[in-house]
C-alpha positions as CSV (number, residue, x, y, z in Angstrom):
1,X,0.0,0.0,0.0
2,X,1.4,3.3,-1.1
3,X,1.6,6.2,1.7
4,X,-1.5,8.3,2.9
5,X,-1.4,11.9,3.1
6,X,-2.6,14.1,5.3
7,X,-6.0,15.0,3.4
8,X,-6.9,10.8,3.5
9,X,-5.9,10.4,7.0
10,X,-8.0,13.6,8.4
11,X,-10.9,11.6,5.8
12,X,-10.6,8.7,7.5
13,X,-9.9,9.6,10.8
14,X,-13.6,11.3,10.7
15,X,-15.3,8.6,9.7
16,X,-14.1,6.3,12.2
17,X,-15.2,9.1,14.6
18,X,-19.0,9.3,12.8
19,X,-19.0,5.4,12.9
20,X,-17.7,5.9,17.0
21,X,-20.5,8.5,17.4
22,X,-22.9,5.9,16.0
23,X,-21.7,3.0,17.9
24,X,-21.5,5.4,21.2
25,X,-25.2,6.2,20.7
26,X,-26.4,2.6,20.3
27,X,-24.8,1.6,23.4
28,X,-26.0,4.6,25.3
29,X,-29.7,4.2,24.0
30,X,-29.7,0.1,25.2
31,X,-27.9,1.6,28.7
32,X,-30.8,3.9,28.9
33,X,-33.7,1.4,28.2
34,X,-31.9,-0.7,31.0
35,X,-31.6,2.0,33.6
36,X,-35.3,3.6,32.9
37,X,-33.5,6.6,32.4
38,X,-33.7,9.5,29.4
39,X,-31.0,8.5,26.6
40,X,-29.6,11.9,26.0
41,X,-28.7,11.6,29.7
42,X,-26.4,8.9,29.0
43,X,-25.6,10.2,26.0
44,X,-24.2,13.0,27.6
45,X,-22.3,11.0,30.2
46,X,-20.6,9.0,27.5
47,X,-19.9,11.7,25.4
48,X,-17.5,13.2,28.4
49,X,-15.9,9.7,29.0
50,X,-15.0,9.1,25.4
51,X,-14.0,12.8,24.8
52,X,-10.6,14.4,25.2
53,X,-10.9,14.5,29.4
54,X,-10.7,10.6,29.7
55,X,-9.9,8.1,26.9
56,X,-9.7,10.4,23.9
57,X,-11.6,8.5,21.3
58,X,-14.2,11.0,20.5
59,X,-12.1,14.1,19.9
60,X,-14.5,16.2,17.2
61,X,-13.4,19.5,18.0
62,X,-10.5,18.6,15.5
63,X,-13.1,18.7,12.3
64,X,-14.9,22.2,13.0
65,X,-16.7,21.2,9.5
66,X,-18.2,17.8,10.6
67,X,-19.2,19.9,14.4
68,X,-21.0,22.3,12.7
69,X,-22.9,20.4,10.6
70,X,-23.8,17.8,13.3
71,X,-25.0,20.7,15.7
72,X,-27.1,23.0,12.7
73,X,-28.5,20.1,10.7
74,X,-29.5,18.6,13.9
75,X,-30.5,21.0,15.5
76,X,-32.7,22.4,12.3
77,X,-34.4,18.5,11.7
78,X,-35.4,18.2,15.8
79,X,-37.1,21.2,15.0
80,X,-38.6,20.0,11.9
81,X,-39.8,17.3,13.8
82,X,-41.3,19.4,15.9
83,X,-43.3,20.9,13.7
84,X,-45.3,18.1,12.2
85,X,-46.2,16.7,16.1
86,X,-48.3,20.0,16.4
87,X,-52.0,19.6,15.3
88,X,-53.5,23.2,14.1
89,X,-56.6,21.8,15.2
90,X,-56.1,21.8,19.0
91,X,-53.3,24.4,18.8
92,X,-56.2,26.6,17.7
93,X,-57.9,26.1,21.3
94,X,-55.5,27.4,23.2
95,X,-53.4,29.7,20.5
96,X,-52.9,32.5,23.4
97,X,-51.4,30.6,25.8
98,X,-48.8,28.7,23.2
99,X,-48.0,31.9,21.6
100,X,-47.4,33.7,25.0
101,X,-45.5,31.0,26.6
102,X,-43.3,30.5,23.2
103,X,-42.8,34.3,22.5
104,X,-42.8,36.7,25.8
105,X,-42.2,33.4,27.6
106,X,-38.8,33.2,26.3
107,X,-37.8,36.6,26.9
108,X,-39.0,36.9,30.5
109,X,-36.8,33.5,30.8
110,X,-33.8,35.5,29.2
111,X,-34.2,38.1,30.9
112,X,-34.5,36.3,34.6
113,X,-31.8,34.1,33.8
114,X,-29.3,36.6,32.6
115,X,-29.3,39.1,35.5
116,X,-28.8,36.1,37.8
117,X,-26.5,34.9,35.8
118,X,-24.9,38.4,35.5
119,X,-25.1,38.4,39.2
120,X,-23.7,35.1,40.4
121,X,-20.5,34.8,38.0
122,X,-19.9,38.9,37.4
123,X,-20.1,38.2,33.6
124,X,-21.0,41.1,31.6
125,X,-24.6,41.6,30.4
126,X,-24.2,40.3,26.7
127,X,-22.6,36.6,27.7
128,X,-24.8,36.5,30.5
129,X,-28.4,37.3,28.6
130,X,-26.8,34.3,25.5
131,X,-26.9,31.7,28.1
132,X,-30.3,33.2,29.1
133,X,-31.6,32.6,25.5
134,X,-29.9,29.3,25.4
135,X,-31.7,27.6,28.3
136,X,-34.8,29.5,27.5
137,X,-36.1,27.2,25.6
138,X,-37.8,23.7,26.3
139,X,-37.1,20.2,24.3
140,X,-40.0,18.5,22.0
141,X,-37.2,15.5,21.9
142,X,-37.4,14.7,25.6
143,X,-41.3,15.8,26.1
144,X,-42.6,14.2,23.0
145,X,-41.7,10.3,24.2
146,X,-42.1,11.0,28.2
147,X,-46.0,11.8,26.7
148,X,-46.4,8.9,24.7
149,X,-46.0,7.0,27.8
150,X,-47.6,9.2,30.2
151,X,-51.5,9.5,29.2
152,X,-52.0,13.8,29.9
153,X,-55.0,15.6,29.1
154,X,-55.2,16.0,25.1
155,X,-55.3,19.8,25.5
156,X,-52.7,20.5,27.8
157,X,-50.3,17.8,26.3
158,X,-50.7,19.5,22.8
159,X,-50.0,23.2,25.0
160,X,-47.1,21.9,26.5
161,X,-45.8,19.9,23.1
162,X,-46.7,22.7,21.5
163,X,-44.6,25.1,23.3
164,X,-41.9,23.4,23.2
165,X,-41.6,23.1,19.5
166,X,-42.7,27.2,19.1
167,X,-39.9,28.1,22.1
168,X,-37.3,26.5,20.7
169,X,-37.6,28.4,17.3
170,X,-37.9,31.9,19.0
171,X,-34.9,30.6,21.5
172,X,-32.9,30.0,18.2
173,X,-33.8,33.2,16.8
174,X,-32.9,35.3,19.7
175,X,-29.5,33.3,20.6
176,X,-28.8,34.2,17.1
177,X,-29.7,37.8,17.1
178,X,-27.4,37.8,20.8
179,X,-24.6,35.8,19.2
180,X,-24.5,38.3,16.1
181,X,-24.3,41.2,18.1
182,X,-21.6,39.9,20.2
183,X,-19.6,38.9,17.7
184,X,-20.1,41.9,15.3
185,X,-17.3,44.7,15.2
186,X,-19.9,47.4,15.1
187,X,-22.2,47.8,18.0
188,X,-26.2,48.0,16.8
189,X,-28.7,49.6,18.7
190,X,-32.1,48.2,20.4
191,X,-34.1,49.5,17.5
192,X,-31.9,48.2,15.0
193,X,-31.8,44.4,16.9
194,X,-35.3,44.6,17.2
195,X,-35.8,45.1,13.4
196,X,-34.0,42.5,12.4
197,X,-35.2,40.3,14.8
198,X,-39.1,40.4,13.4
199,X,-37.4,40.3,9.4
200,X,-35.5,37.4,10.7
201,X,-39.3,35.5,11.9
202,X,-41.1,37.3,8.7
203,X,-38.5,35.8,6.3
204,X,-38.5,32.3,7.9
205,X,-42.0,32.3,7.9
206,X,-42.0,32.6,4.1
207,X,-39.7,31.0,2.9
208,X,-41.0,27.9,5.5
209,X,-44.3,28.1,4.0
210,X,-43.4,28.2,0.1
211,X,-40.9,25.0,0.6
212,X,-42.8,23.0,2.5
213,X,-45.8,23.9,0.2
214,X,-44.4,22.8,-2.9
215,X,-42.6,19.9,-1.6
216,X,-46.0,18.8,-0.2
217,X,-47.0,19.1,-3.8
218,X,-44.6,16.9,-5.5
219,X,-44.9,14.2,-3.2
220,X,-48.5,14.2,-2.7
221,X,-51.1,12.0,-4.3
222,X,-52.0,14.5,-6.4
223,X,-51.2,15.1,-10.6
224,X,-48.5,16.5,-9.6
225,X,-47.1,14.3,-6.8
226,X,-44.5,12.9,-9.2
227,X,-42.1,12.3,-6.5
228,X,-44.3,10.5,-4.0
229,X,-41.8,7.9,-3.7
230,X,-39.3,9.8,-2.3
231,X,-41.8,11.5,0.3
232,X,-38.6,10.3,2.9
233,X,-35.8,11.5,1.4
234,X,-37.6,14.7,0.6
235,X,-37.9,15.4,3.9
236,X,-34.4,16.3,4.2
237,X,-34.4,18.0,1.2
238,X,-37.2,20.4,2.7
239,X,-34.3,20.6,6.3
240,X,-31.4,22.0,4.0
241,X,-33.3,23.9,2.0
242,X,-35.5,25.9,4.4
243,X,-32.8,26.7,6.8
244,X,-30.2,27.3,4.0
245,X,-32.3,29.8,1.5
246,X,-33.7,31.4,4.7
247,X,-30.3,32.2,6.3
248,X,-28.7,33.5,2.9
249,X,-31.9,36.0,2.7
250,X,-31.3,37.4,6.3
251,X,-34.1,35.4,8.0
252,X,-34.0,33.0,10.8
253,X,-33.3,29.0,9.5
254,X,-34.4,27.7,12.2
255,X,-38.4,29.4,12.4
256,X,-38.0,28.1,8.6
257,X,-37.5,24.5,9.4
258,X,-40.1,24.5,12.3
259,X,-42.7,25.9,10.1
260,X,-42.0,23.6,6.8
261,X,-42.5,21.0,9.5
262,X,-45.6,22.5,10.8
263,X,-47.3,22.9,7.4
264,X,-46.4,19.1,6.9
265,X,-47.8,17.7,9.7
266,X,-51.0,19.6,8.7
267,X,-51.1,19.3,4.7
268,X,-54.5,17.9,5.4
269,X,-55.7,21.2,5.8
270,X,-54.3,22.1,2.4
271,X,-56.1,19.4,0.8
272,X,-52.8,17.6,0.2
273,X,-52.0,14.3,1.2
274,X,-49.3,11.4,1.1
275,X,-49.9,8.0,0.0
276,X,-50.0,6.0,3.1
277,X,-47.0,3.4,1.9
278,X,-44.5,6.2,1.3
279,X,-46.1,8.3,4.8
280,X,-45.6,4.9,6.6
281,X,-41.7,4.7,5.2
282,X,-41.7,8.5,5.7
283,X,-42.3,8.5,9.4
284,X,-39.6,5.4,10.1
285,X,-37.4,7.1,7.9
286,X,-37.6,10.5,10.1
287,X,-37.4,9.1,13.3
288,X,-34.1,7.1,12.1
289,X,-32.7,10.7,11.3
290,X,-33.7,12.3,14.4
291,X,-32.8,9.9,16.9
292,X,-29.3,10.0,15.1
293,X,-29.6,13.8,15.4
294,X,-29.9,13.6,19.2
295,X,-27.6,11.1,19.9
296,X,-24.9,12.8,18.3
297,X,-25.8,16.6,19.3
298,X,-25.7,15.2,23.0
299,X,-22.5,13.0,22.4
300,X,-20.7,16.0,20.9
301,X,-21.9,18.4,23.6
302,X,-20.7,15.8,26.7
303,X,-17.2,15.8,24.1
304,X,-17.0,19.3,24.6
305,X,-17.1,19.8,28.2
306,X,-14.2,20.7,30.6
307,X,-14.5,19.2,33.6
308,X,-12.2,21.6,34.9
309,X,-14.7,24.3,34.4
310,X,-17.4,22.2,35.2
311,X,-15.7,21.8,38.8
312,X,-15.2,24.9,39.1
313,X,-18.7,26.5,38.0
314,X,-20.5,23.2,38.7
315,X,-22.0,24.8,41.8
316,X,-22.9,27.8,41.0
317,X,-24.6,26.1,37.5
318,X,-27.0,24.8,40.0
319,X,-28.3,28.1,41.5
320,X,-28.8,29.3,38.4
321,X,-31.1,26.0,37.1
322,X,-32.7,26.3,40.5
323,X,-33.2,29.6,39.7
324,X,-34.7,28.5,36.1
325,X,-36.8,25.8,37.7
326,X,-38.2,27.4,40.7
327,X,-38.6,31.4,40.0
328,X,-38.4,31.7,36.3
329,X,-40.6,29.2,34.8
330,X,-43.3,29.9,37.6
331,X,-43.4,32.9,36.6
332,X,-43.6,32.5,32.9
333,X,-46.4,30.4,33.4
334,X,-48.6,32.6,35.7
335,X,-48.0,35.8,33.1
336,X,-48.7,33.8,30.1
337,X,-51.9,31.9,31.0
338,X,-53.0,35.1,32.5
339,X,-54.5,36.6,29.5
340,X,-56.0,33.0,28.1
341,X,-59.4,33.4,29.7
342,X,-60.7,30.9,27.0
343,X,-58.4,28.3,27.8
344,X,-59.6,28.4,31.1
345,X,-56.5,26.6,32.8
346,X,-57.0,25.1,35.9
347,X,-55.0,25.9,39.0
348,X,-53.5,22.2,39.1
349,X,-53.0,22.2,34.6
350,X,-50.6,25.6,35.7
351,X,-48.8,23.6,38.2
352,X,-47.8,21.1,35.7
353,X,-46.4,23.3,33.4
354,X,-44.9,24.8,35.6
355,X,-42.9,21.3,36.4
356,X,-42.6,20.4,33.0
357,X,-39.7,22.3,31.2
358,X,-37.3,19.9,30.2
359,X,-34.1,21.7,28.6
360,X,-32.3,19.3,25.6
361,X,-31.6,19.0,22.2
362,X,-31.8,22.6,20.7
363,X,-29.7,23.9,23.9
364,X,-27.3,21.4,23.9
365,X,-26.9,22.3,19.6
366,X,-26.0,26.1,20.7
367,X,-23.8,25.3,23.3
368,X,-22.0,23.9,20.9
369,X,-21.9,26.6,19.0
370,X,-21.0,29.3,21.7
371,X,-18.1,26.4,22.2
372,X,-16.9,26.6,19.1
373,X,-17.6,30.8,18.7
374,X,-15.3,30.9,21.9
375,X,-17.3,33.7,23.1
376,X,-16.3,35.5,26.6
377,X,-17.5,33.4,29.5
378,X,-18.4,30.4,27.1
379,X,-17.1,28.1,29.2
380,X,-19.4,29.1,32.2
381,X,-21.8,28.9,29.5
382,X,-21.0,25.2,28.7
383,X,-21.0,24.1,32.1
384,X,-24.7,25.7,33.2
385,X,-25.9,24.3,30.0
386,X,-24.7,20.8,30.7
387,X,-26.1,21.3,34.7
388,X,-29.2,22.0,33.3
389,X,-30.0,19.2,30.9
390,X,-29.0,16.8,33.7
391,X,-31.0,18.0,36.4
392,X,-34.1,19.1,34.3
393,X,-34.4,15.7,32.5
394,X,-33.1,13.3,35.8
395,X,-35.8,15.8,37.8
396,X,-38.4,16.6,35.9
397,X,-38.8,13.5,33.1
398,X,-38.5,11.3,35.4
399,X,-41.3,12.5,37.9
400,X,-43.7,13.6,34.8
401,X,-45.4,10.6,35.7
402,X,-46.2,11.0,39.5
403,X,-46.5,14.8,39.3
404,X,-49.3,14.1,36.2
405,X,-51.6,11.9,38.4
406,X,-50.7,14.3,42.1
407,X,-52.0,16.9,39.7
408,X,-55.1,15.1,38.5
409,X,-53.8,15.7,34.5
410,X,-54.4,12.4,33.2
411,X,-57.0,11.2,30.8
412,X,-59.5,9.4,32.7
């Protein structure tokens, strides 16, 4: 065999550290089935033992190309996926309350979160109000599957799910607007943040719509569903495509993404519909891709953490996800169901929203990022972010259960 060079042995090198990702991920999933406990947990944990702090294997900081694409594309298909779990139907019934908790929610949580933050580890105001936006957000991934299990009340399952999916598009879009301005030479003002904050939602909003509207098209059962039989792989096609024509045209890629997925999961409404062999493949075929997704965005997060830093903020991480747990999302709740008079929450229905705010996949993905940014204070960033998947998810996934049926939220 003739020498390698450099360009085949970086090559090669990252696909045996895919194909370890993979294999990482299998294992972690069975360990998690075992141990009754939520996979991107032990995803996480694995991710640190096979990173650089103990044997090394995992290193994927050394392929900035390969992290990046793991953490946007899937980051951009969870959300996706989010969007086609939320009926328009029943989202329609309690529209106020969703779009409060997923809009103003967010900010209050931002806002909360970043002064304490601010407080407790003296950073300055812009790093401290990123990691607000970064753990402002709630996961779809880790509520979706705790639900399927746990029977709650239709309406405030599809609030909560709901929620989830809308929060972590606005959570992208404001870590983004955050990032930018942190990273930007030139300062811009409130106004001019604000601005491009509402093109960034107007222009993923359109171009969201128009993709997942003609894709819908071609692989529908109509005349002109000549691509029916690549419903699955179009899917993807509709990922790249939304986030990647949004983004070049100044809009958000993420509120893209979620809304292609939310028109797809309700092309019945458009008179549109997939032939239910290729839906059938379609829906295996997507959650293939998305459990992938999380098990490598949690892998590659758990690679990136310095335990050093994680010793020495660990600690205070935990006041500031008590803080998140205990005084912001209360909050957020009360203020947002406030003006819902239709909805007509119970006292009990608030309590359990209150408790169920699981932080995952879409964090995790811009931790990453902020990693790999190397913005000031990022690794105080990394190490709250990492505290509060495992505490929210070994806390508050786990208890969904025997909080649901204290609470009285379970269909009879």
């Amino acid at each position: 065999m003739g020498e390698m060079n450099t360009a085949d042995i970086s090559s090669n090198e990252l696909v045996l550290i895919m194909a370890g990702i993979a294999t990482i991920g299998v294992i972690g999933g069975w360990v998690a089935q075992k141990l009754k406990l939520p996979d991107v947990v032990i995803y996480l944990i694995l991710g640190v033992l096979f990173g650089p702090e103990f044997l090394n294997i995992v290193n994927i900081e050394a392929f900035p190309t390969a992290n990046e694409i793991i953490l946007t594309f899937g980051s951009a298909f969870i959300l996706y996926e989010g969007g086609r779990e939320i009926k328009l139907k029943v989202l329609n019934e309690v529209k106020i309350s969703v779009g409060l908790l997923s809009s103003l929610g967010v900010f209050i949580t931002a806002i909360i979160i970043g002064f304490t933050t601010h407080y407790i580890f003296k950073l300055p105001l812009g790093p401290s109000f990123l990691l607000g936006a970064t753990i402002a957000s709630t996961d779809p991934a880790a509520l979706i599957p705790v639900f399927k299990s746990v029977p709650i009340k239709n309406k405030l399952k599809q609030t909560v799910i709901s929620e989830s999916a809308f929060n972590d598009a606005f959570g992208a879009i404001l870590f983004t607007s955050i990032l930018t301005g942190l990273t930007m030479t030139e300062k811009v003002g409130l106004l001019g943040t604000s601005s491009k904050l509402v093109l960034m939602i107007l222009i993923g909003l359109l171009v969201g719509i128009g993709i997942a509207l003609t894709a819908i098209g071609l692989s529908s059962d109509k005349r002109v569903g000549i691509f029916h039989g690549y419903a699955p792989i179009i899917s993807i096609i509709v990922v790249v495509f939304s986030y990647e024509i949004s983004e070049r045209f100044g809009g958000s890629g993420y509120m893209a993404v979620f809304i292609a997925g939310l028109i797809y999961g309700n092309k019945k409404r458009f008179g549109l519909w997939v032939p239910d062999e290729d839906y059938i493949s379609g829906v295996h075929f997507r959650e293939n891709i998305a459990t992938i997704a999380r098990m490598s965005i949690f892998i590659v997060l758990g690679t990136h953490l310095n335990l050093t830093s994680l010793m020495k903020y660990g600690s205070r991480s935990i006041i500031i996800v008590l803080v998140l747990m205990f005084i912001a999302r209360p909050i957020v709740v009360l203020v947002c169901t406030f003006f819902d008079k239709k909805a007509n929450w119970s006292k009990n229905e608030k309590l359990f929203m209150m408790w169920v705010r699981e932080t995952g996949v879409i964090p995790a993905a811009l931790s990453g990022i902020i990693v790999s940014t190397k913005v000031a204070g990022y690794e105080i960033i990394s190490s709250t972010v990492f505290m509060t998947i495992i505490i929210t998810l070994l806390v508050q996934a786990s208890t969904t259960n025997i909080v649901a049926r204290k609470l009285g939220v379970l269909e009879k």
